[in-house]
N, C-alpha and C positions, 0 to 999 in steps of 0.2 A: 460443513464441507465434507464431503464424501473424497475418501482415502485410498491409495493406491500403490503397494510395492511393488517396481519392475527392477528384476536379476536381469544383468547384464545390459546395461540403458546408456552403456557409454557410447555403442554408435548402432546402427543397421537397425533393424524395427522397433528394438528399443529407446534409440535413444528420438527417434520420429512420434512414437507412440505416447512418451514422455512430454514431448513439446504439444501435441495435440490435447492429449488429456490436460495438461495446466489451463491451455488456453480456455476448454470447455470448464472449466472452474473447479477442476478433482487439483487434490492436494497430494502431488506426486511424491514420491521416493525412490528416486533415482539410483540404482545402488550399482556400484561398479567396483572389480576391483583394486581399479590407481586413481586416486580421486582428483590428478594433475589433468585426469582429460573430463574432469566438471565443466570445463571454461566452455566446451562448446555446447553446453547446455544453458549453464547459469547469465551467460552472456544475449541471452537468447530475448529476443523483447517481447512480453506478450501482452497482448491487448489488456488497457489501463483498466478496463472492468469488468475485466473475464473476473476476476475475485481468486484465479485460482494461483498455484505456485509449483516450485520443484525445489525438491531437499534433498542434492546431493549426499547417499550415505555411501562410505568403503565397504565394501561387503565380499567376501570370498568365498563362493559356495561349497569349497571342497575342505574350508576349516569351520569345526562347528565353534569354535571361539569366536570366530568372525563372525557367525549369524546368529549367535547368543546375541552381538554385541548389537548389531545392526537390527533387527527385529527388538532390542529393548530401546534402542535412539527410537524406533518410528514407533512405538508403544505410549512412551513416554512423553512424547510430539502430542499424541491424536487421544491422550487420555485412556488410553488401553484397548484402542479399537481398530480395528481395520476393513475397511471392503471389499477390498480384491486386493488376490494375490496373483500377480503374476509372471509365471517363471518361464524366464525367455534366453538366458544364460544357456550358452553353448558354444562345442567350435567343432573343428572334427580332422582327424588325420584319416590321411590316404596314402595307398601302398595295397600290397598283397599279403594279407592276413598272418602268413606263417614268416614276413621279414619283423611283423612288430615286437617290442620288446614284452614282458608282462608290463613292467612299469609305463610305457603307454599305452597297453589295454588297461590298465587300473585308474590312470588318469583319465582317458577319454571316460570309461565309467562313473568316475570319482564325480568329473562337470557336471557330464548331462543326465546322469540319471541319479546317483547319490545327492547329487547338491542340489534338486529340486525338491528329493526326499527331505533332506534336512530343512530347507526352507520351510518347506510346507509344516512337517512337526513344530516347528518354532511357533507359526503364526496359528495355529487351530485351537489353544486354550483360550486365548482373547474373540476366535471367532465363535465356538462351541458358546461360551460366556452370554454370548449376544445373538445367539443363536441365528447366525445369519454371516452370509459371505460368500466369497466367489472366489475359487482355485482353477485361473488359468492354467494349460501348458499347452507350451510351446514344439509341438514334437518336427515332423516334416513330413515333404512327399515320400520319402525314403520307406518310411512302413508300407506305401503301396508299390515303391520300385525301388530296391537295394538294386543299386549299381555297382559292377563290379569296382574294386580298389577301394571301396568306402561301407566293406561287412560291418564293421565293427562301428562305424557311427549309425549306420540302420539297426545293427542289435541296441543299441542305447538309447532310439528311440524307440523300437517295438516294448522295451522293456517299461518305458513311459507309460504307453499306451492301456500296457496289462494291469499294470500300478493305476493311473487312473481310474478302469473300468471298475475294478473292486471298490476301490476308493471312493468313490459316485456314492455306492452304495452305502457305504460306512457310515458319512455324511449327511446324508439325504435325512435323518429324523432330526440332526440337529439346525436343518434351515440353509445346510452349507452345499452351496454347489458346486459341481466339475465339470471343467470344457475342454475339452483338448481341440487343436488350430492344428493344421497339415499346411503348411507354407511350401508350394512349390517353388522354381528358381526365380528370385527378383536378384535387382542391381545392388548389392547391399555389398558389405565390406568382408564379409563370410569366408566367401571365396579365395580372399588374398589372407584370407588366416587360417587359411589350412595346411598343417603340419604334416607334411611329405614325407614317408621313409620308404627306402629302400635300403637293403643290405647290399653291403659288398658284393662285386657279381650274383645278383639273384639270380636265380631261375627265374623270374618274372620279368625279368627286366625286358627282355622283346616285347611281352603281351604288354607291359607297361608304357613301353616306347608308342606300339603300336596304337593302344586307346586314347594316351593323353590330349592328342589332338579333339578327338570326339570332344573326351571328357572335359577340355578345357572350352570347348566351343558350346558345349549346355548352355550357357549364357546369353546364348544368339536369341533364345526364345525369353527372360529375363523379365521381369514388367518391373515396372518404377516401385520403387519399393515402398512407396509413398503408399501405392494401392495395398499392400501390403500390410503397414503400419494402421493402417485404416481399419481395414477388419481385424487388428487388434481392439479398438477403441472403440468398435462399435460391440465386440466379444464385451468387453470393458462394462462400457455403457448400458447395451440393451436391458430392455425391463428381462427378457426371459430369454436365452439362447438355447442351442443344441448341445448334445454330448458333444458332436463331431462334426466337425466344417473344417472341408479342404480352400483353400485360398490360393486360388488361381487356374489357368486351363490347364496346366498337365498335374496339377495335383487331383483336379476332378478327373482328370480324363482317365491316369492311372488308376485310383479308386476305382471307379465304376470298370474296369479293365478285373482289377484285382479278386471281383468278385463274377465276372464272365469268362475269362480267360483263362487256361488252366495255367501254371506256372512255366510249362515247356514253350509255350506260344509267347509267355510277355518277355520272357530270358532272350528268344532272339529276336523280339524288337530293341529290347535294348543293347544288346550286343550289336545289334546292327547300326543304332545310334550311337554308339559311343565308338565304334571302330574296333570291336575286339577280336581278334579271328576264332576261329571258334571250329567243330569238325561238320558244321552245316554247311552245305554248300553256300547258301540265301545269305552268309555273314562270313567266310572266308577272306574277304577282301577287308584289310583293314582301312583306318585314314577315316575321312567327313565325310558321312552320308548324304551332306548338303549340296557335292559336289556332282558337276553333271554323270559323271560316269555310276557313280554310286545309287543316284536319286531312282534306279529301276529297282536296286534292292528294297531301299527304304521302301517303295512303293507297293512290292511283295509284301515285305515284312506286315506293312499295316493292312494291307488287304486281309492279311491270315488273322491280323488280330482285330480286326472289324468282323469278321464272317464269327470268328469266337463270339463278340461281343453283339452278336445280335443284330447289327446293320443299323443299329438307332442311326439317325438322319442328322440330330444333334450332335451328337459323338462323334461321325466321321467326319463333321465339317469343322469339329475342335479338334483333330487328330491331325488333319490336312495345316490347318493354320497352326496348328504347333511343331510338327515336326516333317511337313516337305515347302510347305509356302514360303520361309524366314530362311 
């Protein structure tokens, strides 16, 4: 039975990914870290001869005790083996970069980018061993569009990203491979566990007043997160995948942007999406771009970044259904 650690599998594509992968007969390890929310896994019925299961482990990726302890439970399970690792463990605060504390920049880093590092060290002797394996991660669309108020969870995953690339390479004589997944916005539970700051009368607080609406309305475009968790399991599964697959239409649509568009062009599409005023004229007006008075901007905006991006025919008909049609 072919093996599987997922960080952070308590709920949103992890814990979807977890139920899919058992059912197809992979022998999960579900690691979270409060093991009171196991129930909505373990309780979970899966077909009487898929063969496969789920092993609730505690795991907390920001203490290396914890992932000594939890990578030796799933060692000691599977007889010292594992297939895929992968790291899907995250969360992210938002605010304006200069109200956060160091001790929440050190945490947001500590999650998402240290505690996939530690994971992954844990699990590479038993894979190196057996010369063979598979190191997911989990990053986001954010490496092709940081949105303003959320700097520092887009540096946490560029930093993924770079980590990865080398990493590929490191790997690659010992039979071990690396995928990195860009997850644009699905319905997941993400969202409602992002950690907000502001200081005391910021200076941002207008620009913050002013965007949240945008920002809160991202989710308008959203896909089931199911479709989501899917190209985990298929990342998972496949006999041979890519370095890098974006997952979904505005993760592809940014990508493909991120490499036509120069940085000044995609800055005020998404300032224009997300409401933030800004000293362009074309993005002055904050509030929903979705709205009728706003939608001539939006309209501008993507014009400018379709003429950048070349006019592919494909592109603007996913650009149109992502962010003026919804």
């Amino acid at each position: 039975m072919k093996s599987v650690l997922i960080t952070g599998a308590s709920t949103g594509f992890g814990r979807l990914a977890a139920i899919e992968l058992a059912a197809k007969g992979w022998l999960v390890f579900a690691s979270m870290r409060n093991l009171a929310k196991a129930t909505a896994l373990t309780e979970i019925a899966l077909p009487s001869d898929c063969g496969g299961q789920i092993v609730p482990v505690e795991l907390d990726v920001t203490s290396p005790d914890s992932i000594e302890s939890a990578v030796e439970t799933v060692l000691v399970r599977t007889g010292g083996t594992l297939d895929v690792l992968l790291n899907n463990a995250g969360y992210s605060i938002m605010g304006a970069f200069e109200d956060y504390s160091d001790a929440q920049c050190r945490q947001q880093m500590d999650t998402n980018f240290f505690g996939a590092l530690g994971v992954t060290r844990a699990v590479l002797p038993a894979m190196r061993k057996a010369r063979s394996g598979r190191i997911i991660i989990v990053t986001s669309n954010a490496v092709n569009s940081p949105h303003p108020f959320l700097s520092l969870y887009a540096a946490s995953k560029w930093a993924l990203e770079g980590w990865a690339e080398g990493l590929a390479m490191e790997l690659a004589p010992f039979g071990i491979e690396v995928a990195v997944l860009q997850p644009g916005a699905h319905r997941t539970e993400f969202a409602g566990n992002v950690e907000f700051v502001q200081a005391e009368e910021s200076a941002y607080a207008p620009l913050i007043q002013a965007a949240m609406p945008g920002i809160s309305n991202l989710d308008r475009w959203g896909r089931d997160p199911a479709r989501g968790a899917a190209s985990l399991v298929e990342a998972v599964c496949n006999d041979s995948i890519p370095f890098r697959q974006q997952i979904g239409e505005d993760s592809q649509i940014f990508a493909a942007l991120k490499g036509a568009a120069p940085y000044e062009v995609r800055a005020l599409a998404l300032r224009a999406i997300v409401g933030l005023p800004g000293p362009d004229a074309l993005v002055d007006a904050p509030g929903n771009p979705s709205s009728a008075d706003e939608t001539p901007v939006a309209e501008e905006i993507m014009q400018i970044v379709m003429n950048a991006a070349g006019k592919d025919p494909e592109l603007t008909s996913a650009v149109r259904r992502t962010f003026l049609d919804r």
